[in-house]
C-alpha positions as CSV (number, residue, x, y, z in Angstrom):
1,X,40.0,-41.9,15.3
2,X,41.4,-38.5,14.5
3,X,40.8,-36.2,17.5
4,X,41.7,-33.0,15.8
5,X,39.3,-34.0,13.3
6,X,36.7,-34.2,15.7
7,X,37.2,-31.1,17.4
8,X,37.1,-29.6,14.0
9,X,34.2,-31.0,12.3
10,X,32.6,-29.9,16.3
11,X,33.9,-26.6,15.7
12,X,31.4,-26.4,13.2
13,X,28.3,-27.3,14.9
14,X,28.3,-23.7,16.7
15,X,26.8,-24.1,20.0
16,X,26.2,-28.0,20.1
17,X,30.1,-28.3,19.5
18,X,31.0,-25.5,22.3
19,X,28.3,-27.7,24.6
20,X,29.9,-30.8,24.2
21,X,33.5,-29.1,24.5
22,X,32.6,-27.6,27.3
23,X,30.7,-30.6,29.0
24,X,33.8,-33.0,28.0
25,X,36.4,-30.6,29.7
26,X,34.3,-30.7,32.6
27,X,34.3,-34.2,32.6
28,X,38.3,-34.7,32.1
29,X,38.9,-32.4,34.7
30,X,36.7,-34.2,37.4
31,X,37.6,-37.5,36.1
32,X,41.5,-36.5,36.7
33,X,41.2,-35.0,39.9
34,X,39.2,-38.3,41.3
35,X,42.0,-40.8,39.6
36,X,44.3,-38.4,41.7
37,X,41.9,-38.6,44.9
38,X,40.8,-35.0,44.6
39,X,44.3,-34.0,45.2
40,X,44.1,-34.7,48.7
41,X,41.0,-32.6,49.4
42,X,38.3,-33.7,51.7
43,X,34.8,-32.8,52.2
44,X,33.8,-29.1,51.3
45,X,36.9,-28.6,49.7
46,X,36.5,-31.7,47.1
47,X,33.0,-30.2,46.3
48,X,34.6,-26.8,45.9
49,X,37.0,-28.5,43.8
50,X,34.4,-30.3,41.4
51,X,32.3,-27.0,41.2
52,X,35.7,-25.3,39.9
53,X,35.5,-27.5,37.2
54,X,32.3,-27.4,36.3
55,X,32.5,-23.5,36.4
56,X,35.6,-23.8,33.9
57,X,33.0,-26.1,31.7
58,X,30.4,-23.3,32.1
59,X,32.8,-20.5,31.1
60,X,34.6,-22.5,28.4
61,X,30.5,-22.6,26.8
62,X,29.6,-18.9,27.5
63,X,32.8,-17.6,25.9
64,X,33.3,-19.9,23.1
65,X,29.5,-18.9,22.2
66,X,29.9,-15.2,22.7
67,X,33.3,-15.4,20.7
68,X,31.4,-17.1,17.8
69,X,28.5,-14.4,17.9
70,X,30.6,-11.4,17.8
71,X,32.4,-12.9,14.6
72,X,29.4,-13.9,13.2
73,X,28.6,-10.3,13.5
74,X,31.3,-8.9,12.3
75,X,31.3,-10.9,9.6
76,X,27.6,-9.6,8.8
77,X,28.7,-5.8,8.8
78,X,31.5,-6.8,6.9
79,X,29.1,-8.3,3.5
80,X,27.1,-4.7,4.3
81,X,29.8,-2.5,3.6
């Protein structure tokens, strides 16, 4: 398996790619910090911790989308002119 490969042929797909690229960092991210035992964090901080992440995830989505639809837009003014 080729990974950059995969995250180019995602790259492609374009908001089912950013959703899985976004869901995926997520997931590493929370996966990492529990192998490391939330870095020493405990209670309200570990959930603040696991939210972080899942905010990145969110973000990561959001952007990656809007990025896409303001090229996709520019591209489209571009073919008008």
């Amino acid at each position: 398996m080729n990974a950059t490969k995969i995250c180019q042929d995602l790259s492609k797909i374009p908001i089912v790619g950013d959703f899985i690229l976004g869901v995926g960092l997520a997931t590493s991210l929370i996966a990492f910090s529990s192998a490391a035992n939330y870095f020493g964090l405990e209670g309200e901080s570990k959930q603040l911790l696991v939210n972080t992440f899942l905010l990145m995830g969110a973000c990561y989505f959001i952007g990656m989308t809007s990025y896409k639809t303001y090229l996709w837009i520019q591209k489209t003014r571009l073919k008008k002119d």
